[in-house]
ZALUM-933328 format. One record per atom (N, C-alpha, C): residue in three letters; x, z, y negated. Coordinates in pm, whole numbers. Layout:
N
SITE   r      X      Z      Y
SITE ala      X      Z      Y
...
// end
This chain:
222
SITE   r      X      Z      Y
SITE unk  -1281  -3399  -5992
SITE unk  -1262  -3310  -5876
SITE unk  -1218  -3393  -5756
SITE unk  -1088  -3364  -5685
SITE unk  -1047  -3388  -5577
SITE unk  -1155  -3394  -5473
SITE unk  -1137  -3550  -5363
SITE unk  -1207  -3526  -5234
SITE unk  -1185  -3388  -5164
SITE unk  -1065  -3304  -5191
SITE unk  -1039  -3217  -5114
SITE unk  -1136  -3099  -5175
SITE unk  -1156  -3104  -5347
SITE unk  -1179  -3002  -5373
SITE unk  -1354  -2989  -5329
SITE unk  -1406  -3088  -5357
SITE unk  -1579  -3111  -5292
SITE unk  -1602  -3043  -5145
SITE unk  -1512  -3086  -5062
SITE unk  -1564  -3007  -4945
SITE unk  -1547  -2868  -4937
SITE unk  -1383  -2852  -4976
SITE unk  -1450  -2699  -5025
SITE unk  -1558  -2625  -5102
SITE unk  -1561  -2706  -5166
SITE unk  -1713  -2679  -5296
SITE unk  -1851  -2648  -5193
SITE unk  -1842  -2734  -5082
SITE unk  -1984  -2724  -5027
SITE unk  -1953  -2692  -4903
SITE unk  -1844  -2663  -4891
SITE unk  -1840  -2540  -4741
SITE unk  -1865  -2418  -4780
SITE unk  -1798  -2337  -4864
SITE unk  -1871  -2255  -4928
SITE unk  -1966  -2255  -4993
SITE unk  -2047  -2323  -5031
SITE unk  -2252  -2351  -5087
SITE unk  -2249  -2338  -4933
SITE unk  -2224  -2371  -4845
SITE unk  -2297  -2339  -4689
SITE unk  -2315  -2242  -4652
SITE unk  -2172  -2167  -4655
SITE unk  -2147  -2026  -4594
SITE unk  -2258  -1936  -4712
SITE unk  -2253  -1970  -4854
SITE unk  -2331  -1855  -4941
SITE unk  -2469  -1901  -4886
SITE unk  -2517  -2018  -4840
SITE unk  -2641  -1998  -4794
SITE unk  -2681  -1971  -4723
SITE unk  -2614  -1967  -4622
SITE unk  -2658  -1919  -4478
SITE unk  -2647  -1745  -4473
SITE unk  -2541  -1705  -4566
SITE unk  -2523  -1557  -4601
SITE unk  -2665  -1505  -4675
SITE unk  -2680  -1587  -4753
SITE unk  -2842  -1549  -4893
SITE unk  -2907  -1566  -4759
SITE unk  -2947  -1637  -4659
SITE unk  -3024  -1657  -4601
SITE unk  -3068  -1530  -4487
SITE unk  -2971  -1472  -4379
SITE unk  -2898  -1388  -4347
SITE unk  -2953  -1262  -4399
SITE unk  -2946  -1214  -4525
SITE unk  -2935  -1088  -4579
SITE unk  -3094  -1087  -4653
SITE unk  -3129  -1212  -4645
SITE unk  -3291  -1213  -4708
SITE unk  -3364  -1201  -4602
SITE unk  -3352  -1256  -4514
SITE unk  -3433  -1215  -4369
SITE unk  -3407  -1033  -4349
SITE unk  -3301   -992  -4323
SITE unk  -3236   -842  -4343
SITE unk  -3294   -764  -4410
SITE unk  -3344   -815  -4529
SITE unk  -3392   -721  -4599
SITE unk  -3548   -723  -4589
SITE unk  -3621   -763  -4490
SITE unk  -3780   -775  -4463
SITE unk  -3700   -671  -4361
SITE unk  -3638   -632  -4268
SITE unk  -3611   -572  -4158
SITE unk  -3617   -396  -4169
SITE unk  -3573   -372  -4258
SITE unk  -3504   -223  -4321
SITE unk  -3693   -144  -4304
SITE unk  -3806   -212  -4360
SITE unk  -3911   -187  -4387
SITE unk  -3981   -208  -4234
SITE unk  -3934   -265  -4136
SITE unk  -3973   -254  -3976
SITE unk  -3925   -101  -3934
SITE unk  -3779    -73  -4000
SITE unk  -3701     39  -3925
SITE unk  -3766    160  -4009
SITE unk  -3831    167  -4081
SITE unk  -3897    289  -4149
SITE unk  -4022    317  -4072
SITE unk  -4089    221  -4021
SITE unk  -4216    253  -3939
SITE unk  -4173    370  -3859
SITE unk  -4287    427  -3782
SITE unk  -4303    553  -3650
SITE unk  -4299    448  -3599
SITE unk  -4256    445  -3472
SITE unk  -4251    385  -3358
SITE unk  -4285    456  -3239
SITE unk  -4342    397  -3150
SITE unk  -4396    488  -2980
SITE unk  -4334    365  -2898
SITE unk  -4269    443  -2813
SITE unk  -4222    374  -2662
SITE unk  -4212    408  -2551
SITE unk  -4216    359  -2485
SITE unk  -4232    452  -2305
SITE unk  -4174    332  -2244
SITE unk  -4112    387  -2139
SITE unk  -4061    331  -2022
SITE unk  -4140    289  -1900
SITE unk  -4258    375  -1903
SITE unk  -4377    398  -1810
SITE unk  -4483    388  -1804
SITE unk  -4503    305  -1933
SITE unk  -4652    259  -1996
SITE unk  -4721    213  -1897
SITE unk  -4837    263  -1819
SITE unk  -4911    201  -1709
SITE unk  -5054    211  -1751
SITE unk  -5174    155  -1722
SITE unk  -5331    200  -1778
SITE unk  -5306    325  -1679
SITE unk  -5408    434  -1714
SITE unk  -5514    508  -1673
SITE unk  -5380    600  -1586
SITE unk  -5228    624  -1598
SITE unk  -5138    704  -1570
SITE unk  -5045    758  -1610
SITE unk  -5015    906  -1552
SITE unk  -4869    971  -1692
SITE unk  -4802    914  -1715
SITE unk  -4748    941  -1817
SITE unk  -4608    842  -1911
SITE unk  -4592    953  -2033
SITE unk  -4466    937  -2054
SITE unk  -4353    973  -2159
SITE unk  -4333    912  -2269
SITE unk  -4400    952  -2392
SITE unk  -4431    837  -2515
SITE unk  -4289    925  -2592
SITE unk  -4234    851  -2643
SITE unk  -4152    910  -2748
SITE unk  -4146    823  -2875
SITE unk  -4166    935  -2955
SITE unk  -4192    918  -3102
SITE unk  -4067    860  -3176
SITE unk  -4058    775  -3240
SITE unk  -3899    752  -3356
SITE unk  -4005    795  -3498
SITE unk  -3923    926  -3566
SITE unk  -3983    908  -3688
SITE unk  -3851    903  -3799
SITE unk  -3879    827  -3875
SITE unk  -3762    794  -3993
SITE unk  -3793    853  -4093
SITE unk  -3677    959  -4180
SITE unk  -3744    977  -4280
SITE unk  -3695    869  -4403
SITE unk  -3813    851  -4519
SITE unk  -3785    727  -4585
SITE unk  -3827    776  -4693
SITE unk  -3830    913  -4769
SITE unk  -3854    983  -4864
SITE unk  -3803    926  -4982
SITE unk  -3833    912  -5088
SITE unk  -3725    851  -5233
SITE unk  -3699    949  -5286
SITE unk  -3747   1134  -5248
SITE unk  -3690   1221  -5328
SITE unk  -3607   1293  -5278
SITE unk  -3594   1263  -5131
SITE unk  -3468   1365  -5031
SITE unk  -3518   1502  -4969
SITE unk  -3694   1466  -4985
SITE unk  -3735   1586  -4907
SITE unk  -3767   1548  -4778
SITE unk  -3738   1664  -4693
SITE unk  -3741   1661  -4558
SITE unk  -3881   1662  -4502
SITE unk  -3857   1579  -4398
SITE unk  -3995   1554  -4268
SITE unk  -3993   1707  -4232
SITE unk  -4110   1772  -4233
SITE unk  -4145   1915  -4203
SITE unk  -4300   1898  -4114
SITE unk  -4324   1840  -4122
SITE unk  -4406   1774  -3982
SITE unk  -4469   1663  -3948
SITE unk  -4528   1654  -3811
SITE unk  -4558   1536  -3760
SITE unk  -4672   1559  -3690
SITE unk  -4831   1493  -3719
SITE unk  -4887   1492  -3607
SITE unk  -4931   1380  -3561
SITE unk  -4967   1381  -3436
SITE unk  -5012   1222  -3363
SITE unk  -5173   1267  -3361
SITE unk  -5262   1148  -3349
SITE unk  -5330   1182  -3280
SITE unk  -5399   1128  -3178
SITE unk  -5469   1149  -3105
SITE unk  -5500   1094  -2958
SITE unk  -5658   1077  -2920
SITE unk  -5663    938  -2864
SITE unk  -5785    924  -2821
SITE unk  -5810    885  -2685
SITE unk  -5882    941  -2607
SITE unk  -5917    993  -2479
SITE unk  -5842   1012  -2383
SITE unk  -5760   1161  -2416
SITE unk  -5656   1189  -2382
SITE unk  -5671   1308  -2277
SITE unk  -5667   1312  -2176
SITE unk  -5725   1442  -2091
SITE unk  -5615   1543  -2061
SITE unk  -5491   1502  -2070
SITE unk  -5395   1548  -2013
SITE unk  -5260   1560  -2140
SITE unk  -5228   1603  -2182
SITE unk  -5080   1607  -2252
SITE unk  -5001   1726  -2277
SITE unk  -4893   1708  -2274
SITE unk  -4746   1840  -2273
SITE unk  -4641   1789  -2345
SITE unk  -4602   1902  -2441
SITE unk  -4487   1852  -2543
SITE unk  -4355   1880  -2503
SITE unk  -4246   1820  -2561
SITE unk  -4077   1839  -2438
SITE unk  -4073   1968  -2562
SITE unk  -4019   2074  -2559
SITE unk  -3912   2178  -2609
SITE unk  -3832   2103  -2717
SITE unk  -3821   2124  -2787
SITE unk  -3765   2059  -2926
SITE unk  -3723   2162  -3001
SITE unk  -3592   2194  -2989
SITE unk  -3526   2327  -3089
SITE unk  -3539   2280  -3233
SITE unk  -3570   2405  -3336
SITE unk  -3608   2394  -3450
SITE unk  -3762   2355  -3479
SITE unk  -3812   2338  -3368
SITE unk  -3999   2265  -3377
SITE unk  -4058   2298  -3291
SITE unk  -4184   2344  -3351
SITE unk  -4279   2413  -3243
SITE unk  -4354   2331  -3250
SITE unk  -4469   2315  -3135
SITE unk  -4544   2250  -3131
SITE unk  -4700   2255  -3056
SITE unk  -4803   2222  -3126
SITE unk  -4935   2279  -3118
SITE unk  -5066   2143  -3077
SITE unk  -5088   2188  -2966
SITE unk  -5200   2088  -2934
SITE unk  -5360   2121  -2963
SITE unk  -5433   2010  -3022
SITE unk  -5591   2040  -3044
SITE unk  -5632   2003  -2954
SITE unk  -5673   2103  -2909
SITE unk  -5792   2091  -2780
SITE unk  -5909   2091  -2800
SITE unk  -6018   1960  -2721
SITE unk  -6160   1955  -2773
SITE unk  -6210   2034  -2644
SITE unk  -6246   2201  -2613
SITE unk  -6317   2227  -2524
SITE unk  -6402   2181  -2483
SITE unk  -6486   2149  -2537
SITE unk  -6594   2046  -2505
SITE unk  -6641   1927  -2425
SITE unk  -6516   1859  -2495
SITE unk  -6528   1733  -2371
SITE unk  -6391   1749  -2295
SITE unk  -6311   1840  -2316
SITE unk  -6168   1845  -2202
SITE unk  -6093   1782  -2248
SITE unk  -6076   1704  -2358
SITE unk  -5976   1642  -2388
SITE unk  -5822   1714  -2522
SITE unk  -5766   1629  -2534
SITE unk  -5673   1681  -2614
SITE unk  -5636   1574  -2735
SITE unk  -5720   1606  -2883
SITE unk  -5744   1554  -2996
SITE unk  -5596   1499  -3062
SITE unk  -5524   1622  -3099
SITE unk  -5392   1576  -3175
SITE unk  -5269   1656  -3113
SITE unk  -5205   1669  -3145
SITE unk  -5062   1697  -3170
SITE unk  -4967   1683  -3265
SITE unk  -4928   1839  -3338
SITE unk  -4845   1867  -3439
SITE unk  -4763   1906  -3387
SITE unk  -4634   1870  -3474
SITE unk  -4501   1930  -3460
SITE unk  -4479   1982  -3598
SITE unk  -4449   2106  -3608
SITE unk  -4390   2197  -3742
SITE unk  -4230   2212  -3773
SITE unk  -4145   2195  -3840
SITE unk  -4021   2202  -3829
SITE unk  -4000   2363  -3886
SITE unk  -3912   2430  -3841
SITE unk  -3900   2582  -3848
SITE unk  -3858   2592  -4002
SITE unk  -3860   2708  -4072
SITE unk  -3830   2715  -4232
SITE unk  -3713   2695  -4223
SITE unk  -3703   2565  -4378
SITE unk  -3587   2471  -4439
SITE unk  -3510   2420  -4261
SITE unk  -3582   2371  -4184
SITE unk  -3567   2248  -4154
SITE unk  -3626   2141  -4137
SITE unk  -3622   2034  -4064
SITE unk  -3669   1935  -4075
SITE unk  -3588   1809  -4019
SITE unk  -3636   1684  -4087
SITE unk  -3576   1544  -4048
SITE unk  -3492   1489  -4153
SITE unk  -3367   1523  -4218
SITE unk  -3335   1508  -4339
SITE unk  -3299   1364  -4380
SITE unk  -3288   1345  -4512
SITE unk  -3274   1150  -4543
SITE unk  -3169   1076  -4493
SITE unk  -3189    993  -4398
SITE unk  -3109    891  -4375
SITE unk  -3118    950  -4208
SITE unk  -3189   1017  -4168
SITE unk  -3192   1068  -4034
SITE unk  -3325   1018  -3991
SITE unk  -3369   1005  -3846
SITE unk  -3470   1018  -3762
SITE unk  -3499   1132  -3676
SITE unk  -3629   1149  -3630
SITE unk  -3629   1259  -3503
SITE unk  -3702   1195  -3396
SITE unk  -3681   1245  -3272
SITE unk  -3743   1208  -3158
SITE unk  -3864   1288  -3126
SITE unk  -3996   1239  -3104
SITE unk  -4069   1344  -3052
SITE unk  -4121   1302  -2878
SITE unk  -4130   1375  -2789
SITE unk  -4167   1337  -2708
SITE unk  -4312   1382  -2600
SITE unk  -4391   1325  -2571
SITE unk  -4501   1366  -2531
SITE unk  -4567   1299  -2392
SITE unk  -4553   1417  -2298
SITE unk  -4595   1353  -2113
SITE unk  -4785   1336  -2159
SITE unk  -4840   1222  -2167
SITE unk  -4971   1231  -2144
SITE unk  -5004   1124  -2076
SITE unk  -5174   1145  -2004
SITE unk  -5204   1084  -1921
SITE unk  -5264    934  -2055
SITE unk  -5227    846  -1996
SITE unk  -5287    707  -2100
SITE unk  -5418    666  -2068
SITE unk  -5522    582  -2125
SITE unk  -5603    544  -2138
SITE unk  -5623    466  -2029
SITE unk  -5730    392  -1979
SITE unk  -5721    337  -1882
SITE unk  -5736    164  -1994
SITE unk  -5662    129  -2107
SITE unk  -5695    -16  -2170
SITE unk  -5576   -105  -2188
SITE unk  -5558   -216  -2248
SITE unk  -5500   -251  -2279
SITE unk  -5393   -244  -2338
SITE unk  -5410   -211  -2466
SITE unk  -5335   -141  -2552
SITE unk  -5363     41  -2597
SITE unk  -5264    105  -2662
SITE unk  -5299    211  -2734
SITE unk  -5276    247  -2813
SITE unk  -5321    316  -2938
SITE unk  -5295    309  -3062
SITE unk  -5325    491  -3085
SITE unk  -5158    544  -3142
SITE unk  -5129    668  -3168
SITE unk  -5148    671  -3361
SITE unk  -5234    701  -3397
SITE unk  -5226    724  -3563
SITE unk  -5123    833  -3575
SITE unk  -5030    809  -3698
SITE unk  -4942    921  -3696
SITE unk  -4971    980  -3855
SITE unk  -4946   1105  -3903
SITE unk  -4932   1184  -4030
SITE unk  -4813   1238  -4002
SITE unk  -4743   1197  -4093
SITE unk  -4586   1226  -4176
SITE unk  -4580   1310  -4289
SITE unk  -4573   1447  -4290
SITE unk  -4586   1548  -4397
SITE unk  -4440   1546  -4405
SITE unk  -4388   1529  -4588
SITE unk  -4229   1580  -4618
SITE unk  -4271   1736  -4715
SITE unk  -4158   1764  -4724
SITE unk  -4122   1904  -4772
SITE unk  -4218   1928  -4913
SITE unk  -4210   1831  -5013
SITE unk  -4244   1749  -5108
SITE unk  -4386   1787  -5149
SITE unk  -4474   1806  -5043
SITE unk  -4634   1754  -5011
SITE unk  -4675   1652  -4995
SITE unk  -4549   1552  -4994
SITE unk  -4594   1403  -4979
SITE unk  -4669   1383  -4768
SITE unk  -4748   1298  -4790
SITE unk  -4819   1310  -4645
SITE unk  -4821   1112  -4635
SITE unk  -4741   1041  -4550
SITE unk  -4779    908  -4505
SITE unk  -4839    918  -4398
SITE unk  -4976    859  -4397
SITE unk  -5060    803  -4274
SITE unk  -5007    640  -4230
SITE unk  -4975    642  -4072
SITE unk  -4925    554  -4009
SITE unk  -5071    547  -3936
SITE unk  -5120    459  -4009
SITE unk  -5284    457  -3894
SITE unk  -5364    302  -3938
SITE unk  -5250    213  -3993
SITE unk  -5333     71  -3984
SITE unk  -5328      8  -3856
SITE unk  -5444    -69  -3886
SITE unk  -5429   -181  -3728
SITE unk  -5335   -336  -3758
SITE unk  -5344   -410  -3658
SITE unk  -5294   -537  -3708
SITE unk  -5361   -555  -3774
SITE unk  -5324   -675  -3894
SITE unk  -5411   -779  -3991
SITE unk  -5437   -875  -3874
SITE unk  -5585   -929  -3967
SITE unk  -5651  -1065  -3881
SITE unk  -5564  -1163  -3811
SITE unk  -5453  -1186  -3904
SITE unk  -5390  -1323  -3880
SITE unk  -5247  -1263  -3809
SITE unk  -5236  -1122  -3770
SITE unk  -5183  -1086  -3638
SITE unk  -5053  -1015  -3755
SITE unk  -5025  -1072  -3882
SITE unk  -4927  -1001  -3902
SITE unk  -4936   -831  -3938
SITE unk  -4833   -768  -3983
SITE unk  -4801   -616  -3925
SITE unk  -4849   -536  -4079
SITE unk  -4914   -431  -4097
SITE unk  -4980   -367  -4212
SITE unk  -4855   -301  -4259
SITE unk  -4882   -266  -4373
SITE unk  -4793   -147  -4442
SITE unk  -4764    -45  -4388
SITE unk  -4841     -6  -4325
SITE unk  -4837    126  -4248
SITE unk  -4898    137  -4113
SITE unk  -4851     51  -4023
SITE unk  -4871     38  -3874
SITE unk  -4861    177  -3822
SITE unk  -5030    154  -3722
SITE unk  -5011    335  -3638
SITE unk  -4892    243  -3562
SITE unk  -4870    382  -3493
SITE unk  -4736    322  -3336
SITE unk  -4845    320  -3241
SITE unk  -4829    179  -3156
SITE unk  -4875    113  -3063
SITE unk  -4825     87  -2912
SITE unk  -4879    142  -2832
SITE unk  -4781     63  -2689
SITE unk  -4875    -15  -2621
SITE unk  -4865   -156  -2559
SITE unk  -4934   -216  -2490
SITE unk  -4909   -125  -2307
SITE unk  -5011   -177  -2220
SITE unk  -5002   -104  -2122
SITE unk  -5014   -154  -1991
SITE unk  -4939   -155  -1903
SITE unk  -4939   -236  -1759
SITE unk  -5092   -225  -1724
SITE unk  -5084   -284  -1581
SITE unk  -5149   -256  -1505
SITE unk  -5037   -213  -1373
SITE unk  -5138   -135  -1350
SITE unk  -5047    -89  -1192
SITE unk  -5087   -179  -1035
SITE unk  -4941   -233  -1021
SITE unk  -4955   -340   -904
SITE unk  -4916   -264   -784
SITE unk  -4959   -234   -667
SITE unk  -4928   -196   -556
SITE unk  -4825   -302   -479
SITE unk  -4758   -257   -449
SITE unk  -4645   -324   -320
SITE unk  -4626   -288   -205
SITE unk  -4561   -348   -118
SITE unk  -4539   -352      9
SITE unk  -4538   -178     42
SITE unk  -4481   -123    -68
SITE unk  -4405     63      7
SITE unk  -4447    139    -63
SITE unk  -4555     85   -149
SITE unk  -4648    158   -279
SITE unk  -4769    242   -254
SITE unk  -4840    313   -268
SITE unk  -4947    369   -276
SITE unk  -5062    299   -381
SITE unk  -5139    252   -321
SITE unk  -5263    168   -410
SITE unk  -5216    246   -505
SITE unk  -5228    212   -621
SITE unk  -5267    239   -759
SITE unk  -5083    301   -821
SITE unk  -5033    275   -718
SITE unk  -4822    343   -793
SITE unk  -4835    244   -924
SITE unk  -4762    269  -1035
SITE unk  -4769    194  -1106
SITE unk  -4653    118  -1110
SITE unk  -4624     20  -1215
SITE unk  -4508    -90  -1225
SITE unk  -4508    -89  -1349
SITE unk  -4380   -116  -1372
SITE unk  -4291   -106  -1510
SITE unk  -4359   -141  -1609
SITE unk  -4365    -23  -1692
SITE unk  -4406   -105  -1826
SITE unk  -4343   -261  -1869
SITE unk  -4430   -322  -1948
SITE unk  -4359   -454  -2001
SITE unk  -4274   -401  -2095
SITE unk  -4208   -536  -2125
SITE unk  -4150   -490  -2253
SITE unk  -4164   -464  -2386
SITE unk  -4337   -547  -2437
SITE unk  -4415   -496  -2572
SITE unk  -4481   -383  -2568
SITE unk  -4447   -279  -2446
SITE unk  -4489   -137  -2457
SITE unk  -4381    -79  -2522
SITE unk  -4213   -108  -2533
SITE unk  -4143    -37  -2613
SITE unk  -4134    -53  -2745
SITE unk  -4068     11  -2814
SITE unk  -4050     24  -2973
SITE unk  -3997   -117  -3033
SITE unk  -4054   -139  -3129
SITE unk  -4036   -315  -3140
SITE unk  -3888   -303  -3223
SITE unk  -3820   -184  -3219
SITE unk  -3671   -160  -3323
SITE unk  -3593   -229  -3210
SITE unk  -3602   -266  -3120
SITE unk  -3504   -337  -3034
SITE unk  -3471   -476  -3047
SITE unk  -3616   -500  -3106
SITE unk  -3604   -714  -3136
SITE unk  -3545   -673  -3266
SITE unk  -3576   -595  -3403
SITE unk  -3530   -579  -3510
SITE unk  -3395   -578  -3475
SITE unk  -3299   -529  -3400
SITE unk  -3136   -508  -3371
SITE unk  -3133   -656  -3343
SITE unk  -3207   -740  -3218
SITE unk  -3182   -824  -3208
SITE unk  -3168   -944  -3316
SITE unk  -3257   -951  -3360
SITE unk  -3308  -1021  -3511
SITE unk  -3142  -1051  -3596
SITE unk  -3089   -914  -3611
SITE unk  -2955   -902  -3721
SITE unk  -2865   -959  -3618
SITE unk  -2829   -965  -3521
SITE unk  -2735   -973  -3429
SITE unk  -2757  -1142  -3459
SITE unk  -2857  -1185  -3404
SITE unk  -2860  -1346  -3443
SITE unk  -2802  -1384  -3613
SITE unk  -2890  -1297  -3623
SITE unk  -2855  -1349  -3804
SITE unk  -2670  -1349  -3814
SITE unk  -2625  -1251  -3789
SITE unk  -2479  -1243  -3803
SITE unk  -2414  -1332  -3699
SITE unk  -2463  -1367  -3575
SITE unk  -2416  -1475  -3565
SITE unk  -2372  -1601  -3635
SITE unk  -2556  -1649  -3673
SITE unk  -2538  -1768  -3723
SITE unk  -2489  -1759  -3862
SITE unk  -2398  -1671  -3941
SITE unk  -2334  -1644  -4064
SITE unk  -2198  -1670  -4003
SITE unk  -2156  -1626  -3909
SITE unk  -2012  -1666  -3876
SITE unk  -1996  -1749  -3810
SITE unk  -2079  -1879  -3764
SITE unk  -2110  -1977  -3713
SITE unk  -2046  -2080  -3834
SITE unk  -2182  -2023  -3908
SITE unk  -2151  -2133  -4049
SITE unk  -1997  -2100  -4104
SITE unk  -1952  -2011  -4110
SITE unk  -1817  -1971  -4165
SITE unk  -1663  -2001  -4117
SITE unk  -1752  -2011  -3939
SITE unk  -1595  -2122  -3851
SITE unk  -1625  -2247  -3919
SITE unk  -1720  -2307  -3922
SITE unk  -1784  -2450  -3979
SITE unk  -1720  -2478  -4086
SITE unk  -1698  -2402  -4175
SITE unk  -1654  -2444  -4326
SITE unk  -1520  -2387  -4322
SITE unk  -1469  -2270  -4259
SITE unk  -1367  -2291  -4270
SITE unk  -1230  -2435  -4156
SITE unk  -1322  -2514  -4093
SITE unk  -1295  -2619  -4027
SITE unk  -1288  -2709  -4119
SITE unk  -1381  -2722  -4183
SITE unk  -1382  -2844  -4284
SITE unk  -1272  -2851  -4368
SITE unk  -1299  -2720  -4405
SITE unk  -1168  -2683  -4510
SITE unk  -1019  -2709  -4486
SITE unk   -974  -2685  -4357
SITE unk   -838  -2695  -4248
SITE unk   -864  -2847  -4224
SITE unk   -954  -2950  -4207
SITE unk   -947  -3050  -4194
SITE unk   -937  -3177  -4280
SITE unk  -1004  -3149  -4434
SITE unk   -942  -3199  -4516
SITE unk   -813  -3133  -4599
SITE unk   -752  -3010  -4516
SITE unk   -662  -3045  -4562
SITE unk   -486  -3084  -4614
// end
């Protein structure tokens, strides 16, 4: 084999590895984008905010998401947006004033069909903690029912079936603020599908990184 032909030989072993490499990371990703996800713009402790739901459907038989409920813990306050094709029903604990869950029903033969998501969206008042943790139930057409209601594992990595989570400011007063106005959610209060986009975007970078690389080598020997 030609000096010339070796570097081609292992510019391409580069490019296929960095590609295997690339598409193996990719494929841990697909199983992030199936989770429920919760995000808000307005995540503050102990004030209203706008949680919106991402639900994916990820069915293997092609039956449709026909409902969704969240549910909620110490929730005093919540209102659902109008969602054509879906009605939607809140449990109320008379008792202590609060508001338990929230279902969404999809109207007969519709739903969230495969390869689609739906948005759900919900104004409630948040917890006054740290974090918050929405358990979700995913009913398909099917009778199939996924519970989204694990916590983190010990060692911090992400369960099979993560509830949707938003971490939650604290509210900082400023110069033109009213004690207690709140301030921007951070950014680990939104839906973590944004680092996942990010994640591939790198990856495909560094695939056509390696691919000017070898095809340099290649133009240079020859």
């Amino acid at each position: 084999m030609s000096v010339r032909s070796r570097w081609i030989a292992r510019s391409l072993i580069a490019v296929s590895a960095a590609v295997a490499l690339y598409f193996g990371a990719a494929a841990q990703t697909p199983a992030a984008w199936a989770h429920v996800h919760a995000s808000s713009d307005n995540a503050v402790r102990g004030a209203m905010a706008v949680v919106t739901f991402q639900v994916p459907n990820e069915s293997n038989t092609g039956a449709l998401t026909t409902a969704l409920t969240i549910t909620l813990s110490d929730v005093a306050s919540a209102r659902t947006e109008s969602l054509p094709g879906w009605t939607a029903k809140l449990d109320r604990d008379v008792a202590s004033g609060t508001v338990r869950s929230v279902t969404w029903t999809a109207a007969p033969n519709g739903g969230i069909g495969p390869d689609q998501f739906g948005l759900f969206r919900l104004s409630v008042k948040l917890p006054d903690t740290d974090t918050v943790s929405f358990p979700a139930a995913q009913t398909y057409a099917d009778g199939t029912v996924v519970n989204w209601d694990q916590q983190p594992l010990p060692d911090g990595s992400e369960p099979e079936h993560p509830a949707p989570m938003l971490t939650l400011a604290t509210a900082q007063p400023g110069p033109h603020q009213h004690h207690g106005s709140p301030s921007p959610a951070p950014a680990a209060a939104r839906s973590t599908a944004a680092d996942n986009t990010a994640r591939l975007l790198a990856g495909a970078a560094l695939v056509l990184a390696a691919a000017g690389v070898a095809i340099a080598l290649i133009r240079r020997r020859a």
